[in-house]
C-alpha positions as CSV (number, residue, x, y, z in Angstrom):
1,X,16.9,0.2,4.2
2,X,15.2,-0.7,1.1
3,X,17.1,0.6,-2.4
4,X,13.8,1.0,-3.9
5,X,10.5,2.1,-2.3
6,X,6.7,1.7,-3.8
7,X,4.0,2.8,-3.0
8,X,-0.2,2.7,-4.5
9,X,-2.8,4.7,-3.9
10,X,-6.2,4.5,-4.3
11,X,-6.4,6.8,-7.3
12,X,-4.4,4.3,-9.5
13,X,-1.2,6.1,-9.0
14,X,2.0,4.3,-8.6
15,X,4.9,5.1,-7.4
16,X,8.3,4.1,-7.7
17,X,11.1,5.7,-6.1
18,X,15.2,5.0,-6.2
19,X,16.2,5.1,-2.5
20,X,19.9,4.7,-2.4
21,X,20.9,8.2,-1.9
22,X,24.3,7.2,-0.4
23,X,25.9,5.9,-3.5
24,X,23.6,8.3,-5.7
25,X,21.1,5.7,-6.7
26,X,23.3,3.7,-8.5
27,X,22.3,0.3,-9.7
28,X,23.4,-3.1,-8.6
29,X,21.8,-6.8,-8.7
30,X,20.0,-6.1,-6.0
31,X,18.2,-3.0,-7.0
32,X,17.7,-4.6,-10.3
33,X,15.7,-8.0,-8.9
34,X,13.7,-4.9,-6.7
35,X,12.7,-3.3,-9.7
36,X,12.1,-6.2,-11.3
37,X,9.5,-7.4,-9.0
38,X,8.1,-4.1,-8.9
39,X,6.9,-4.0,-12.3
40,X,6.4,-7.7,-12.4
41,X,3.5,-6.3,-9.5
42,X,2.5,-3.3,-11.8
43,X,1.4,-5.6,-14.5
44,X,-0.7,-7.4,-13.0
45,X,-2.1,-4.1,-11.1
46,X,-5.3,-3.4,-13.3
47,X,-5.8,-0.4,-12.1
48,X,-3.2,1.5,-11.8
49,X,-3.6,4.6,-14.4
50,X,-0.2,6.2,-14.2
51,X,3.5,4.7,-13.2
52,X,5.9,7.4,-11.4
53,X,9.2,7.0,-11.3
54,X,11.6,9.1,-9.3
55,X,14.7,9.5,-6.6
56,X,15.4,10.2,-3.6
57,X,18.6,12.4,-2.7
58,X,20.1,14.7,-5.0
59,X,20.3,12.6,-7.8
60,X,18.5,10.4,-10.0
61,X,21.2,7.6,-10.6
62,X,24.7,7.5,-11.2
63,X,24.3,4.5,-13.2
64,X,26.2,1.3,-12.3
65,X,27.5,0.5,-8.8
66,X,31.6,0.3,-9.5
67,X,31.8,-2.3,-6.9
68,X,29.1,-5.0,-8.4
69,X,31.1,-3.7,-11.7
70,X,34.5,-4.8,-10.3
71,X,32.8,-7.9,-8.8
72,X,31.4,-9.1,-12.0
73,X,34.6,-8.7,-13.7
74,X,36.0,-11.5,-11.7
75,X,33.3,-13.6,-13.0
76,X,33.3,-15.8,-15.3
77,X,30.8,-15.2,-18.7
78,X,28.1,-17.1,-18.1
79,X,27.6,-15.2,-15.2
80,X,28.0,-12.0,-16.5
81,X,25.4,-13.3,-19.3
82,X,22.8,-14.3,-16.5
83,X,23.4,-10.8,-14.7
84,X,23.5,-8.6,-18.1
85,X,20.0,-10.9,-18.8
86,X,18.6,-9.1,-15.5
87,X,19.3,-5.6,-16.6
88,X,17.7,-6.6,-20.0
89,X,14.4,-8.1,-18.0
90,X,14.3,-4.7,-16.1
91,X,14.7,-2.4,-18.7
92,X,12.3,-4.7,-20.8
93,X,9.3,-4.7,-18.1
94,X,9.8,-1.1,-17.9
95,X,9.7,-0.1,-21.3
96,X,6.7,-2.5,-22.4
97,X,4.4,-1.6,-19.2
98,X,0.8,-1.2,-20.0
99,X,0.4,1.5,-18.2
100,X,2.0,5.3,-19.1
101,X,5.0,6.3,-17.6
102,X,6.3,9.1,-16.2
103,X,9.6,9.8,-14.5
104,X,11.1,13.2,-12.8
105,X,14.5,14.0,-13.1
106,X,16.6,15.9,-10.9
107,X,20.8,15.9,-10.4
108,X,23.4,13.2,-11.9
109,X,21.7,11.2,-14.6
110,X,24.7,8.9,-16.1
111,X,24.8,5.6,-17.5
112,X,22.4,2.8,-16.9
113,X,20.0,6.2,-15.6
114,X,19.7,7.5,-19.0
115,X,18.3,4.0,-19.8
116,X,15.6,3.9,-17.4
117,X,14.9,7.7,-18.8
118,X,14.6,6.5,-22.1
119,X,12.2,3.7,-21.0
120,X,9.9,6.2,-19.5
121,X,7.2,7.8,-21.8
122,X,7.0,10.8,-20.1
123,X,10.0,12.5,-19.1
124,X,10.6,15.4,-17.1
125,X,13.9,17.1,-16.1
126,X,14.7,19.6,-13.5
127,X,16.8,22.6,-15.4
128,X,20.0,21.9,-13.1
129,X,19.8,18.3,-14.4
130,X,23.4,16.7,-15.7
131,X,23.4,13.8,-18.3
132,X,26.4,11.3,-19.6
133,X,26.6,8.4,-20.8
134,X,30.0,7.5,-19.3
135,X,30.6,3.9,-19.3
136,X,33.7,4.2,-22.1
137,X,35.0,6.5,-19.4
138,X,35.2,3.2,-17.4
139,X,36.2,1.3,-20.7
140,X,32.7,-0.5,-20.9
141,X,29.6,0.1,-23.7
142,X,25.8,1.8,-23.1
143,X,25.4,-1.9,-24.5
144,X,22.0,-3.1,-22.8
145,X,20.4,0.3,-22.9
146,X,21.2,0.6,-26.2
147,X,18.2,-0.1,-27.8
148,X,16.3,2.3,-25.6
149,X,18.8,5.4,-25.7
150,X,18.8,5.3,-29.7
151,X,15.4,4.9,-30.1
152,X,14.9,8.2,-27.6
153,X,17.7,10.4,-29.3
154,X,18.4,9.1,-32.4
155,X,21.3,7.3,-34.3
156,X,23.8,10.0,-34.9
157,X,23.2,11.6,-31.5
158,X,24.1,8.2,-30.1
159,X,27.0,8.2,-32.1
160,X,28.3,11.4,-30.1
161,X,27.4,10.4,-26.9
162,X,28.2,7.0,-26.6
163,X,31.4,7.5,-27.6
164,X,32.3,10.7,-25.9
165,X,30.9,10.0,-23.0
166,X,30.5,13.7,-22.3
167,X,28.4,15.3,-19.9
168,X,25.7,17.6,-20.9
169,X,22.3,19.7,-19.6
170,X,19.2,19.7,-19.8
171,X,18.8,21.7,-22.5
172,X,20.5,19.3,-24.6
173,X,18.8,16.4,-23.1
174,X,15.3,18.1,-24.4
175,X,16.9,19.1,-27.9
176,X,18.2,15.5,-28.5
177,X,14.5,14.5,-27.4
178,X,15.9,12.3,-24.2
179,X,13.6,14.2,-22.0
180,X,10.3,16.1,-22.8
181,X,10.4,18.8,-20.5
182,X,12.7,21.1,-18.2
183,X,11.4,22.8,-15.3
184,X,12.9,24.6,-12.1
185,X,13.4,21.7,-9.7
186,X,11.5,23.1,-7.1
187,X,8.5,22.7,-9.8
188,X,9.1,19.2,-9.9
189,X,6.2,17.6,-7.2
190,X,3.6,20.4,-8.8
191,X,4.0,18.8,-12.2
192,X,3.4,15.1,-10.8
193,X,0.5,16.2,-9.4
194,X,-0.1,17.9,-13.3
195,X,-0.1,14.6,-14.6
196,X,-1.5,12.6,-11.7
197,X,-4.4,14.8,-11.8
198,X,-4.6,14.5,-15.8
199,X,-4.5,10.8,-16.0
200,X,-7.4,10.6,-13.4
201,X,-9.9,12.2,-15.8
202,X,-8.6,10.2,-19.0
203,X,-10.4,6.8,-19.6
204,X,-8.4,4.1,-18.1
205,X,-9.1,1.6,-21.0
206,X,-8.6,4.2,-23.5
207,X,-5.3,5.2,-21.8
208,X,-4.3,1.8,-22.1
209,X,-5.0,1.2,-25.4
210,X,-3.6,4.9,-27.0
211,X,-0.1,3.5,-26.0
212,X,-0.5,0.0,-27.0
213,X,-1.3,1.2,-30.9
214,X,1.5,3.7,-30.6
215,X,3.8,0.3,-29.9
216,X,1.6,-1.3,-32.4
217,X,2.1,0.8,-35.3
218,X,5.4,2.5,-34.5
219,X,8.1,2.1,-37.8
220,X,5.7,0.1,-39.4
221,X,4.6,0.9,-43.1
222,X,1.6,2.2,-43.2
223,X,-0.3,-0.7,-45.4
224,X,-3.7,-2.3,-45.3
225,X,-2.6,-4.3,-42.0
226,X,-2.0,-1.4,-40.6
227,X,-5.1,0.6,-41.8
228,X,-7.6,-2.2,-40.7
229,X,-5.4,-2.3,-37.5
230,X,-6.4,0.9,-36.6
231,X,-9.8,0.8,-37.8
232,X,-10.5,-2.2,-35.4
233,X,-9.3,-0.5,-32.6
234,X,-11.2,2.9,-33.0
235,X,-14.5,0.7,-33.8
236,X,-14.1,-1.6,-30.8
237,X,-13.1,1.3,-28.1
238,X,-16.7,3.4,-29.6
239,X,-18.8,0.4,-28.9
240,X,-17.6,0.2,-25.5
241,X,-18.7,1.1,-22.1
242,X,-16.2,3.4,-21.7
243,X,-16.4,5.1,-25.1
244,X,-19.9,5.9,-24.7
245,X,-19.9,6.6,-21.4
246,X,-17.2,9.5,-22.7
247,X,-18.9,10.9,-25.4
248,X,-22.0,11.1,-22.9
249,X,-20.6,12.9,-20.9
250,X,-19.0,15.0,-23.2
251,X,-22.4,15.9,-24.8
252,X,-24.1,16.4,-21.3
253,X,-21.3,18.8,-20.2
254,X,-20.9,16.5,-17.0
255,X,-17.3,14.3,-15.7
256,X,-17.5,10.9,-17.3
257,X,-18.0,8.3,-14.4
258,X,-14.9,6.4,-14.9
């Protein structure tokens, strides 16, 4: 059986889902090298407009696998460099992908699953969702999702929940900002198809490039670099085909032809 299943359509839909409901989707080398050579596909997929990501079972991912956990322990550290390096190049590939991101929530989220969520750029949660980031209760450290957790929730919300390791909702999940949106679970497929069926009319190229300048400017002062930066952009995307071909269509009252 294959801990990680993807499929493309011919609609530029992707889809990634975590197939590992035995052990509730949680992570080990192997899934990690999957997903890595998923989204090593996926970027150099030029026309794929949206990325889902998603589970099978009832939950999303209960972070690490405890066995690969125990096993690496009896390693020695260059080998637990080379496998922490993996997770890095995963979450990495995820986080930078060109193309928007969306990923549905349902069940156990704990761990290394809050990273992927906090990868994602779209996030949406079923309302019976559960959330913790529990590797202290384990003695270990949210150490290589880190930098993606604290950028989603914030420093002093990290602060709480990396060292609590406590569980908490949904609710809290969309206060902290970890997730966008909570829905009854059994809205879940409609509001893929929401966003399947919304990324279908945007312009693909402009798609692409309203989240690269949201990566380019992000926590950046906003200087002359940064001004002429977005002046560029703007200026190149109206000369192009797919800029005029928008406003066009816009104008005529008529779907752009994208």
């Amino acid at each position: 059986m294959n801990k990680v299943l993807f499929t493309k359509d011919n609609n530029g839909i992707a889809r990634i889902t975590l197939n590992n409901p035995e052990k509730q989707n949680a992570f080990d080398d192997e899934i990690i090298l999957d997903l890595i050579n998923i989204l090593s596909e996926i970027e150099q997929s030029a026309d794929l407009r949206l990325v889902v990501l998603s589970s099978n079972g009832k939950n999303f991912s209960a972070g690490a696998d405890l066995n690969w956990m125990k096993r690496m322990s009896n390693s020695d550290y260059d080998a637990n460099m080379r496998d922490a390096s993996a997770l890095t190049t995963m979450l990495q590939k995820l986080n930078n992908l060109a193309q928007p991101t969306l990923v549905i929530i349902r069940g156990a989220v704990f761990g290394g699953g809050v990273g992927l969520v906090s990868c994602c750029d779209i996030a949406i949660a079923s309302n019976e969702s559960i959330f913790s980031l529990s590797e202290v209760k384990v003695g270990l450290v949210p150490a290589t999702i880190g930098p993606y957790v604290i950028r989603a929730i914030g420093e002093r919300n990290a602060r709480r929940f990396f060292t609590s390791g406590e569980r908490f909702g949904a609710d809290i999940a969309k206060n902290i900002n970890l997730v966008h949106e909570v829905i009854e679970e059994s809205e879940l497929e409609a509001k893929v198809e929401f966003y399947e069926n919304l990324f279908r009319k945007n312009g693909p190229k402009a798609v692409l490039a309203a989240k690269k300048i949201v990566a380019d400017i992000s926590n950046k002062e906003i200087d002359s670099s940064v001004i002429s930066h977005t002046c560029k952009v703007i200026s190149e995307l109206r000369m192009s085909d797919e800029g005029k071909e928008g406003v066009s269509a816009f104008l005529e009252k008529r779907d752009p032809n994208w």
